[in-house]
N, C-alpha and C positions, 0 to 999 in steps of 0.2 A: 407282314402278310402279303401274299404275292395276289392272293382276290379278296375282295370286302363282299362280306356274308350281306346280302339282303332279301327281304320278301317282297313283289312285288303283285300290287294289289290287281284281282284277278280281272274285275271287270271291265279294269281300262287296257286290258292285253290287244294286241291285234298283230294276230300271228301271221309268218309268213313262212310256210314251208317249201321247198323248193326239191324237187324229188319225188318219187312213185315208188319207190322198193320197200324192201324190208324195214331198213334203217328211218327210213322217211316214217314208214307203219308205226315203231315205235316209240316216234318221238310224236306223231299224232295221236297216239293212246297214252302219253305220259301228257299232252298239256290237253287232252279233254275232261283231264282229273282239276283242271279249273276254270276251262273256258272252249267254249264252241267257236268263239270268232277266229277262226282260224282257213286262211284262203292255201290249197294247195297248188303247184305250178308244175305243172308236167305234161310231156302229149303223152304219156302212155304211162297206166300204173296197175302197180299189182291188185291181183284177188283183193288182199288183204284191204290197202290202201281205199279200192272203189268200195268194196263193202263200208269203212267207214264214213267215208263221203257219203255215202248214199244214206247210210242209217241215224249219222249225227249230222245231215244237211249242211254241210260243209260247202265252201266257194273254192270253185274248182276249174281254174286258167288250164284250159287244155292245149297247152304249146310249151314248149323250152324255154328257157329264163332266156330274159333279155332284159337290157335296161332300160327303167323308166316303168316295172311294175311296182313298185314297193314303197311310191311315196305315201298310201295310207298306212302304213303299218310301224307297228314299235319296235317289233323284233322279227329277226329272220333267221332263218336255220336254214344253212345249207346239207341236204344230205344224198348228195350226189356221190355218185363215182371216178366222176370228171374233174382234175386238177383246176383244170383251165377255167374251167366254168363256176367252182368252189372261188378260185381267187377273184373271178370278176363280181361276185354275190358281194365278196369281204370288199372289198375297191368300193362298189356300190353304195352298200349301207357305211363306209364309212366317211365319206361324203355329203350324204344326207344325217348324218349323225346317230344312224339308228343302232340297236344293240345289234350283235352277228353273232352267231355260233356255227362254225365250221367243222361238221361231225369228225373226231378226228385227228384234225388240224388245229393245236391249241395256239399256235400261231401265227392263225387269220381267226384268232376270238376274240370278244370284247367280253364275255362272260362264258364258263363252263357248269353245267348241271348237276347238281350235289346228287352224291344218295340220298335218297329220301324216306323217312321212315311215318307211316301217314296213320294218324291217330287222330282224322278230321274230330276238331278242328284246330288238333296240337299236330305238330309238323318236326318231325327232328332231321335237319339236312347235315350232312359228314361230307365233308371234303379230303383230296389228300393234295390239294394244286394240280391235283393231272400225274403227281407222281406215283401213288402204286393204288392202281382201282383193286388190287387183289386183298390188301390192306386196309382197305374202305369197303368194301365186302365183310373182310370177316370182322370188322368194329360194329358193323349194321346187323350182321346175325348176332352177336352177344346184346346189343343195345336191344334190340324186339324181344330177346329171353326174358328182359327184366322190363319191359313195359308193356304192360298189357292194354288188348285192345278196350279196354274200356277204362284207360286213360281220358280217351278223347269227351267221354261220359262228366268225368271231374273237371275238364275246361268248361264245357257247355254249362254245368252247374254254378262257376264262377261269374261265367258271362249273363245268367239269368237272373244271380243276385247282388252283381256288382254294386247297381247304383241304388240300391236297398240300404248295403254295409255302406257307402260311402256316404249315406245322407244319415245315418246312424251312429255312425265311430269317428270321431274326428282325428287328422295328423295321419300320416303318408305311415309312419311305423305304427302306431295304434290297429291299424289297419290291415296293415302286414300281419302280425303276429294273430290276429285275431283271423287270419283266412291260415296261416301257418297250423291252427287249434284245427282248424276247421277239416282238412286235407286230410291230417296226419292222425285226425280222430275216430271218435265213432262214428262221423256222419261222413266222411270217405271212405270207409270200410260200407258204409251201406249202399252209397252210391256204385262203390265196383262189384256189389253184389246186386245191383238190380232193383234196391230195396229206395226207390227214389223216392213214393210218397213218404215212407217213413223218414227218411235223408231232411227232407223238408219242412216236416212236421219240427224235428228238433232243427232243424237247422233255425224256423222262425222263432221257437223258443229261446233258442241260445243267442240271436241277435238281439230279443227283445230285453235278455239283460244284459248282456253287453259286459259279463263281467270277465275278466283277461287276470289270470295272474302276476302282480305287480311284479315278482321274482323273476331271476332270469337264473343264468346257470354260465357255469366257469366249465369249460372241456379242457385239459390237457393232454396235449397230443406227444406221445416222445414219437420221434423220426426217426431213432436208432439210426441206420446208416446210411440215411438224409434220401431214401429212393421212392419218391411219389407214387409208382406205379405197385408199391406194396400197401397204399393204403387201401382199409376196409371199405364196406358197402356203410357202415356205422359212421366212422369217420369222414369218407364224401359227405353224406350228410349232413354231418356236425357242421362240416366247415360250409356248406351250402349257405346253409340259416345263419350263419353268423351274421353276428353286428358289429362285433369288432373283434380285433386280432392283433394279437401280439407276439412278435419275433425278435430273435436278435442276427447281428450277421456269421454266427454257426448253421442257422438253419438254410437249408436247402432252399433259395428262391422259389425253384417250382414250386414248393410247396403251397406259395403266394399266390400262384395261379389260380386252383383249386378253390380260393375263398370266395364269397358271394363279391359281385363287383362292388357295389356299392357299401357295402361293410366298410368304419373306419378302421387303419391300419395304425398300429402305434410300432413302427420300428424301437427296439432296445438300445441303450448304447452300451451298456451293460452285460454279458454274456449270463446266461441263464446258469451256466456252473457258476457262479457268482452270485448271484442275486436272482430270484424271482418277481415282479414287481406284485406282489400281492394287492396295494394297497389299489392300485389303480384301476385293476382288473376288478377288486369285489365293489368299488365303487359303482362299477359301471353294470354288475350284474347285479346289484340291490339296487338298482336303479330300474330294472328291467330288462337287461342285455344281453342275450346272449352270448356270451365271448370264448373268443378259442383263445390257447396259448399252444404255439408251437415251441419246443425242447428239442432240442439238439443230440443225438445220441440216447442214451437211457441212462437215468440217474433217480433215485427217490426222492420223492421230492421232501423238502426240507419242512418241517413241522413251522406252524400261522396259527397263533391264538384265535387272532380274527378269523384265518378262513375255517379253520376248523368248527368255530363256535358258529357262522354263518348257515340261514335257513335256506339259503339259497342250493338250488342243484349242481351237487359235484362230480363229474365223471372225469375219467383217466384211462387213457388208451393208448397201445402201443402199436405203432407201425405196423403192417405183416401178420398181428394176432386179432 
């Protein structure tokens, strides 16, 4: 990775913009989406600019950057139209160690600004490195089709009964699976429909038994012609929630990507046209585990007394369909 993704917490920001124009306007209405301390530096700014100064009380240096203003602050955005003046902002903050962003200029940056797609108090940021914002665009219109605004509805639900479930359910996966029930249930369909007392009414019901089914479930996935970007909306999923996953080396790496990070991986040494590891997979899904198997190509799969006879949930999915 050419930048490492982070969030950084709002109310210890202290911004420093340096600029009065449009581009400066922009980037002052992108970080008043989480914080006001923010000082502008410019003798002359636009409509746009004073209007927000004036309206969100903003600290407002009326002169041209020089140095020696920016030892309070964490970050600084240059968004000038002056080279000269852009490379002495980066010289500056890099000195005093502060973060820089050089509108622009990814090379007087110490970090660049994601697309953002804002479902306070879920956040989804898309990067492309700075190489194709047009390609980061259109990833962020397909991602907002399929998340609706009242996503952000389902975080704040979890943040309200986080430490309820936690002093109720014991073990980090107990846990998991039992807010997995929760999301992907009736009482997430109530919450994105607005139906929050009722949401909560079963929602304290459903903690106070606490009951989770013990089964898990076996996904096979064939990859047919091993291309990730043909997998389903069903399939992401699958492999989302996984707990463990089994491949062998036919399968398409990427495919590895796509699995939840923390899910265990059991690489095969064995090729799947050869052998299926039934025995280790229902182990682990009558245990309670969700488990994917990735397959290489498309084959039927080979007849298992055990899996067959197993109460555990079996699905089968192909690449692209």
């Amino acid at each position: 990775m050419r930048y490492f993704p982070v969030f950084l917490t709002a109310k210890k920001l202290n911004i420093m913009i340096i600029g009065g124009g449009e581009v400066a306007a922009r980037k002052i209405e992108l970080m008043l989406k989480c914080t006001a301390n923010i000082t502008v530096v410019s003798a002359h700014c636009s409509d746009m600019v004073s209007r927000l100064i004036h309206t969100e009380n903003l600290h407002w240096l009326r002169e041209n950057y020089r140095p020696g203003l920016m030892d309070d602050c964490n970050i600084v955005i240059a968004a000038t139209d002056d080279e000269a003046v852009n490379k002495s902002v980066y010289e500056e903050a890099q000195s005093l160690g502060i973060l820089v962003n050089v509108v622009d200029q990814p090379e007087l940056c110490d970090y660049i600004t994601p697309s953002i797609i804002d479902r306070d108090p879920m956040l989804v940021a898309i990067s492309s490195s700075g190489s194709s914002p047009v390609l980061v665009r259109m990833l962020r219109e397909q991602i907002e089709k399929t998340l609706p605004q009242a996503y952000g509805r389902l975080a704040e639900f979890g943040y309200k009964f986080r430490d309820h479930v936690k002093a109720r359910i014991k073990g980090v996966r107990n846990r998991r699976l039992f807010w997995e029930q929760v999301f992907q249930g009736d009482i997430g369909e109530k919450i994105l429909n607005h139906q929050t007392q009722s949401a909560e009414l079963t929602f304290i019901s459903r903690l106070k038994d606490s009951k989770m089914s013990s089964l898990g479930s076996i996904t096979f996935i064939h990859t047919k012609e091993g291309n990730p970007d043909h997998l389903t909306l069903k399939a992401h999923r699958a492999l989302q929630f996984a707990d463990a996953a089994f491949y062998d080396e036919n399968v398409n790496p990427d495919f590895i990507e796509y699995v939840r990070r923390d899910a265990d991986k059991f690489p095969q040494d064995i090729p799947s046209t050869t052998i299926i590891n039934y025995q280790h997979a229902l182990e682990l899904a009558e245990a309670g585990q969700k488990v994917i198997y990735l397959l290489s190509g498309y084959q039927e799969l080979p007849k298992n007394l055990a899996y067959q006879s197993s109460d555990i949930t079996k699905v089968e999915l192909v690449n692209g369909d």
